[in-house]
C-alpha positions in Angstrom: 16.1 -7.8 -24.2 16.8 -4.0 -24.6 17.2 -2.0 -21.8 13.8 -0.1 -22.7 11.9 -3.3 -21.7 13.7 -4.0 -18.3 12.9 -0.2 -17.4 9.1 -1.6 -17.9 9.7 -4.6 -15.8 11.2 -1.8 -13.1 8.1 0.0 -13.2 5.4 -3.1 -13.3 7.7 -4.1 -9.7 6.5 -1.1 -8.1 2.6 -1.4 -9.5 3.0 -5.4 -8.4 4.2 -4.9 -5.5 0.7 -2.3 -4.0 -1.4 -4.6 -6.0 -0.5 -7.7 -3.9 0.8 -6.0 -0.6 -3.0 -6.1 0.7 -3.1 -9.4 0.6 -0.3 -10.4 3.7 -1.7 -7.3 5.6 -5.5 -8.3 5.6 -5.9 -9.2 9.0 -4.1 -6.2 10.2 -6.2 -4.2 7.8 -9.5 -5.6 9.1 -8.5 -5.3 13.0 -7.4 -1.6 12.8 -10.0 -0.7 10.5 -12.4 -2.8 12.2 -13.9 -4.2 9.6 -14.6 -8.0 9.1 -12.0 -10.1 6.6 -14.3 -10.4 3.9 -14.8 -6.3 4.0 -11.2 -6.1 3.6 -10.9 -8.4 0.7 -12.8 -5.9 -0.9 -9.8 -3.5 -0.9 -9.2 -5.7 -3.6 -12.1 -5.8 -5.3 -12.1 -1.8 -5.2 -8.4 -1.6 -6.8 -9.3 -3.7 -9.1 -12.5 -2.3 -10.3 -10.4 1.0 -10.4 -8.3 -0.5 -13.2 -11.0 -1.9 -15.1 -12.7 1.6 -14.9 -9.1 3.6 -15.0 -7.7 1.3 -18.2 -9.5 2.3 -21.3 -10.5 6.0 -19.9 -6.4 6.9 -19.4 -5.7 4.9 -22.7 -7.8 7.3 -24.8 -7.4 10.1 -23.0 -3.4 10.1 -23.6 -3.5 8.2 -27.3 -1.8 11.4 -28.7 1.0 11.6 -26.1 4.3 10.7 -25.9 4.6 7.0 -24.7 7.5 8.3 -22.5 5.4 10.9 -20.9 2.3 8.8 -20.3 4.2 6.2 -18.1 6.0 8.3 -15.9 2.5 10.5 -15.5 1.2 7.1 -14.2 3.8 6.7 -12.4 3.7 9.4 -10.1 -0.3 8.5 -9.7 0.8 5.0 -8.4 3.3 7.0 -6.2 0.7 9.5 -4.4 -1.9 6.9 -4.1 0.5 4.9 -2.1 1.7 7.7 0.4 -2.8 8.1 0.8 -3.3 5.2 1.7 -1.0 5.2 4.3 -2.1 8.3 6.2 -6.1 6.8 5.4 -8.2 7.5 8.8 -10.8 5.6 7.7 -12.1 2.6 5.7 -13.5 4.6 3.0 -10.5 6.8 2.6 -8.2 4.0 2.6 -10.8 2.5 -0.4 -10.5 5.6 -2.3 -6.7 5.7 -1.8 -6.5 2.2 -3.2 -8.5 3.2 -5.9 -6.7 6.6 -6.9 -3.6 4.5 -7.2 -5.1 1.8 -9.3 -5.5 4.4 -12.1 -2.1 4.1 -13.1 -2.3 0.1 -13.6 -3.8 -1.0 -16.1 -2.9 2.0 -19.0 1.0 1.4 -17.5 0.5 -2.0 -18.3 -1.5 -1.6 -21.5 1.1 0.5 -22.8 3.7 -1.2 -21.8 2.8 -4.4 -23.3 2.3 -2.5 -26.1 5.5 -0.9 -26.4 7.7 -4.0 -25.1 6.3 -6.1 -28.5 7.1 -3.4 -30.3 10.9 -3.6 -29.5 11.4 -7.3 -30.3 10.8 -9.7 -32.9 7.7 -11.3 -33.7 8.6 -14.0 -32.4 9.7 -12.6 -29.4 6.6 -10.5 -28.6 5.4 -12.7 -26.0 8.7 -13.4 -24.1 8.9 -9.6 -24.1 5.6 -9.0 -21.9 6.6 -12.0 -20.2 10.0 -10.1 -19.2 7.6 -6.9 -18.2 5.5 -8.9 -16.5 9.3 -10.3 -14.7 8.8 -6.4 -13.0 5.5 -8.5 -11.5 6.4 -11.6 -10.7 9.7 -9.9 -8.8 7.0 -8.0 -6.4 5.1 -10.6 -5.6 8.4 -12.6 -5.0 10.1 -9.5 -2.9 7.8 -6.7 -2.8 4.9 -8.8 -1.0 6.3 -11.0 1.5 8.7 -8.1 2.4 5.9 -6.0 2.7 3.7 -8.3 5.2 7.0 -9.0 7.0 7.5 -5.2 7.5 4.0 -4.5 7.9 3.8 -7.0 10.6 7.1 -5.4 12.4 5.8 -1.8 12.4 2.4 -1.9 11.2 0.4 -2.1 8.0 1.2 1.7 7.0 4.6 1.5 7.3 4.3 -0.9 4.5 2.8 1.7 2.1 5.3 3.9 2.8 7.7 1.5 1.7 5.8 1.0 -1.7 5.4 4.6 -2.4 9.3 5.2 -1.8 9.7 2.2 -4.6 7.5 4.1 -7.0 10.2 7.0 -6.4 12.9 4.6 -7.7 10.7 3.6 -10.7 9.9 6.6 -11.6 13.4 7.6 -11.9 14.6 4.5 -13.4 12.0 5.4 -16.4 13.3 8.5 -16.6 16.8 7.7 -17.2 16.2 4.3 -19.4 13.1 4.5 -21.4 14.2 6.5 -24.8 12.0 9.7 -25.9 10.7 8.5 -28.8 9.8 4.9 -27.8 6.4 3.7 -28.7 5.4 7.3 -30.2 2.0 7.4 -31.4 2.6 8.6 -35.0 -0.3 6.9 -37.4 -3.2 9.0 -37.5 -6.1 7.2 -36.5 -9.3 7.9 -35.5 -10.9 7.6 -32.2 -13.6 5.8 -33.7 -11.2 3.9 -35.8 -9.7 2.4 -32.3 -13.3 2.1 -30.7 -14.3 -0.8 -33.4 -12.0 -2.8 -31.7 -14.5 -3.3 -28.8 -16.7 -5.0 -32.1 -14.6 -7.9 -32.7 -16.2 -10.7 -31.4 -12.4 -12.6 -31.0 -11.6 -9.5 -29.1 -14.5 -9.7 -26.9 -14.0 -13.5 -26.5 -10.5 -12.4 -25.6 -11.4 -10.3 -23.1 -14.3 -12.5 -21.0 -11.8 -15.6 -21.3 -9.3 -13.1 -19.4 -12.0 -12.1 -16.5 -13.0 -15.7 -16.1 -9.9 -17.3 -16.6 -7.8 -15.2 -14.6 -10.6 -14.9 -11.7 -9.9 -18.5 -10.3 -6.5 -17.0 -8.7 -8.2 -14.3 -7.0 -10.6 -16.4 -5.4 -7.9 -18.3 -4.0 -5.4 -16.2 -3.2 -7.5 -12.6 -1.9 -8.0 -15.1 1.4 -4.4 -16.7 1.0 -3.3 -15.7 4.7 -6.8 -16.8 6.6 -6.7 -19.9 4.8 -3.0 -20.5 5.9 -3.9 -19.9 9.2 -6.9 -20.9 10.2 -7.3 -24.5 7.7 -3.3 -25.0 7.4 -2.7 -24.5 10.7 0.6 -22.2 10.0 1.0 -18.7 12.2 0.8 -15.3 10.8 4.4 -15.1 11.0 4.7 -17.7 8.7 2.9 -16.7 5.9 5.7 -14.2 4.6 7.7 -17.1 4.1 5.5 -18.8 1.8 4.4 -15.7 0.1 7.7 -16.2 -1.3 7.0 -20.0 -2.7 4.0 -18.4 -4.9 6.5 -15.4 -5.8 8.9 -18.3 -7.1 6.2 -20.0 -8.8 5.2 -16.9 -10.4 8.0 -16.2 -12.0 8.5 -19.6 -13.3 5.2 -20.1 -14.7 5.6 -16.0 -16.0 8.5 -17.1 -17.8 7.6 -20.2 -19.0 3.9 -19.0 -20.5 5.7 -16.7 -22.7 7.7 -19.0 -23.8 5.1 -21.3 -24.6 2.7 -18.8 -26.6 6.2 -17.8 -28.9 6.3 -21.5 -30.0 2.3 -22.0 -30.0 -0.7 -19.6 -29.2 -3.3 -22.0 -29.3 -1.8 -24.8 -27.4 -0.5 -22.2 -25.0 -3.7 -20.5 -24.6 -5.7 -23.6 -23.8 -2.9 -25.8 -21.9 -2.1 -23.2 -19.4 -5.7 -22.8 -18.4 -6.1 -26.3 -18.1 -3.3 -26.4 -15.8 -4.7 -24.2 -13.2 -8.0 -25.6 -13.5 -5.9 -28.9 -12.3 -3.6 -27.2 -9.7 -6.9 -25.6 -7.7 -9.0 -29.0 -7.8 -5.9 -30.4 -6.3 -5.1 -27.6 -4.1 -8.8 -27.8 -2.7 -7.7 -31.9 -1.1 -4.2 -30.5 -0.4 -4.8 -27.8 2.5 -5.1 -29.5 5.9 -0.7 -31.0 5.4 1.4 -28.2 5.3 3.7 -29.8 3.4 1.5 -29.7 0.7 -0.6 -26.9 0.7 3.1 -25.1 0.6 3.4 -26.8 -2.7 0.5 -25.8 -4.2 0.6 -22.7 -3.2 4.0 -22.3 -5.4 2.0 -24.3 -7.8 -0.5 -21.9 -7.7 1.8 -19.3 -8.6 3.1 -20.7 -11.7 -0.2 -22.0 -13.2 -1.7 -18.8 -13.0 1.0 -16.7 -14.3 1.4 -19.0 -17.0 -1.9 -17.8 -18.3 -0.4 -13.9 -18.6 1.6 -13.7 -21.8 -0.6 -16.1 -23.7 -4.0 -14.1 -22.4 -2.3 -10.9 -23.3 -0.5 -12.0 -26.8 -3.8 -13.2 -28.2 -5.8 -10.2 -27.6 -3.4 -7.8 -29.1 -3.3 -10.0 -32.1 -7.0 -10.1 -32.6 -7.3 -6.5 -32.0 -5.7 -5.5 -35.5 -2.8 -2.7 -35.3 -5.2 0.7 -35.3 -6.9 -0.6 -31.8 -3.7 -2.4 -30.4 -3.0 0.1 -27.5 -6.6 0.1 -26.8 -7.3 -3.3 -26.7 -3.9 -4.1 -24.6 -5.0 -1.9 -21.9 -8.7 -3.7 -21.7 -7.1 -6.7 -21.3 -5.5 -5.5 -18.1 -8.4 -4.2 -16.9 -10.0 -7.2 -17.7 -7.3 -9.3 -15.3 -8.2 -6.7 -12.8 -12.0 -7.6 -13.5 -11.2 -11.2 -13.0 -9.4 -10.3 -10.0 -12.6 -8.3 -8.4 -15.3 -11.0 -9.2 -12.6 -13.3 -7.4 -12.3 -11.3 -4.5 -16.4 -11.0 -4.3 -16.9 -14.7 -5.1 -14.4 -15.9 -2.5 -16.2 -12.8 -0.1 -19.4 -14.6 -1.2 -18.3 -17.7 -0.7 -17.3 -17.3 3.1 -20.8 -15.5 4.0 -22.6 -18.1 2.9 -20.8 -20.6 5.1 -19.5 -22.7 2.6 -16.3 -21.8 4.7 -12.7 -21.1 3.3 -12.0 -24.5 2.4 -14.6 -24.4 -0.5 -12.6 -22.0 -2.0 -10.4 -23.4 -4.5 -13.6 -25.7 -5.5 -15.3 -22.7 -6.3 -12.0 -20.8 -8.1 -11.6 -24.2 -10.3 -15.4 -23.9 -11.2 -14.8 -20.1 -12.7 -11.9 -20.6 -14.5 -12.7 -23.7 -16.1 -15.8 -21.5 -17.2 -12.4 -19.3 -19.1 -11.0 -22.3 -20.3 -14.4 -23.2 -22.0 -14.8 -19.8 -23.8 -11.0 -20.3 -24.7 -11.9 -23.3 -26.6 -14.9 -21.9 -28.3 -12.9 -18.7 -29.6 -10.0 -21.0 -31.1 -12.9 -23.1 -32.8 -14.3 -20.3 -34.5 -10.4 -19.0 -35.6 -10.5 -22.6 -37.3 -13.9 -22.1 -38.8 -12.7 -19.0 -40.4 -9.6 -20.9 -41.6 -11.5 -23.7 -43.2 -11.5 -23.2 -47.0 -15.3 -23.5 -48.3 -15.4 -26.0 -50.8 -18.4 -26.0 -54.1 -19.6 -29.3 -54.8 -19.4 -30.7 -57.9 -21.6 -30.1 -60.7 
């Protein structure tokens, strides 16, 4: 890969890595905040609603800049949200800091993705925001069990620190990798040239299979350390350690999705959404044995990340090449969409007393709803395939 594409992969580590961080500190969170679990959980909800908001505004807004230029600006966001939320006095603040920093997310990733395909090969496109995507996988892997570790040593600021002194290091590693003149903006077209993209049916498909599809893992995993804890029966120390079995089953499933859409879109599209349909119905009988749920959860990891590359690949291609950038970046915010209806529906959920363990039930239900539009949208690419034939006279 060239080195342009592992300085993205540094870069999506340090967004990954305050992205997922909430998630081993939520206990923490709640008790010094003192706010219930499920009002904590929606520090996740917030950061991602930030993205979804955040994506398409910053895309626009910095279509005519340097590629270069926009990804350290975002960059340095992601770095000064970090150091707010750890001096936050409040709830609220700490919800505004989260959000500040999600600005950054989904253009960085948008453009990114964006940029990385346009380095390779066709064929190599979706191997290539697989490899960014690596930058993600490596914080969830590192960055997050690290961070509840730390976090649970010296307390859950600390741990921001730590993330905002890794967006330091990205920043710089940007600086000194990423050429000038990579992914320059040079065609002239029109804003309302790159808006039409939002017309496309297949784009819009795109995007709701996304939200849906992706919002099964959120739903989950947002409550991942109560429902290790208090179903599992595993102590708070423990769930570092197996924050690092999802990390490895991220990357695999990262790795392998990409793979997978290179060789075959459609089969990759709709067989790794099927597959964490299957690993969250068996996930839901899996969680009072240890040994198993720690299984799953790994499972867990590599089904869902999987989806990423083929989610992300078929999207872009839909989107034509005047609303590519545009239409990259909504699909981020659209994971990040699909990450905040998770986070509420798991939040929902739990005050309706349906409990923690009906969690995974209820994540399988959602993204088989993806799966469904997934199916729908490669039905009507075959419609439009399908010769029409005149009968004979």
């Amino acid at each position: 890969m060239p080195v342009a594409v592992l300085a993205l992969t540094a870069g999506a580590f340090g967004i990954g890595t305050t992205e997922f961080i909430i998630m081993g500190l939520l206990l923490q969170v709640a008790a010094d905040m003192q706010v219930s679990v499920s009002t904590a959980g929606l520090l996740i909800s917030g950061y991602a609603l930030g993205v979804f908001a955040g994506a398409p505004i910053l895309t626009l807004a910095t279509r005519r800049m340097p590629r270069k230029a926009v990804l350290l600006a975002l960059m340095a966001i992601f770095t000064l949200g970090n150091a707010a939320c750890a001096v936050a006095p409040s709830y609220a603040a700490l919800m505004a800091a989260r959000v500040l920093t999600s600005l950054a997310h989904g253009t960085f990733f948008g453009v990114g993705s964006v940029v990385g395909t346009g380095l390779v090969a066709k064929d190599k496109r979706a191997s290539a925001i697989a490899m960014m995507f690596t930058g993600l996988t490596a914080a969830t892997l590192l960055g997050v069990p690290f961070g509840a570790w730390f976090g649970l040593l010296f307390g859950w600021r600390s741990a921001f620190w730590a993330v905002a002194a890794v967006g330091v290091v990205a920043f710089i590693v940007l600086a000194l990798l990423v050429p000038n003149h990579v992914g320059r903006n040079d065609e002239n077209t029109s804003l309302r040239e790159e808006l039409t993209v939002l017309a496309r049916p297949q784009v819009q498909l795109g995007l709701a299979t996304t939200v849906l599809g992706f919002a099964g893992l959120f739903t989950v995993f947002t409550y991942i350390q109560p429902i290790l804890t208090k179903i599992t029966g595993f102590s708070e120390a423990a769930v570092s350690p197996i924050l690092l079995v999802f990390g490895v089953g991220l990357s695999i499933g990262n790795i392998a999705g990409g793979r997978l859409a290179d060789r075959g879109l459609p089969r990759a599209l709709l067989g790794t959404l099927a597959g964490l349909v299957i690993v969250l119905v068996v996930l839901a009988l899996a969680l009072s044995a240890k040994a198993s749920a720690v299984l799953l959860v790994g499972l867990l990891g590599a089904a869902a990340f999987a989806t990423v590359a083929p989610l992300q690949i078929r999207v872009i291609e839909k989107a034509g090449a005047a609303g590519q950038n545009l239409a990259s970046s909504l699909n981020i915010a659209a994971f990040n969409l699909g990450n905040a209806l998770g986070a509420w529906a798991g939040g929902v959920t739990i005050d309706r007393g349906l409990g923690l363990a009906a969690l995974p039930v209820v994540a399988a239900v959602i993204t088989a709803v993806g799966l469904a539009l997934a199916f729908w949208s490669l039905r009507l690419d075959r419609r439009s395939a399908t010769p029409i034939t005149c009968p004979a006279e």
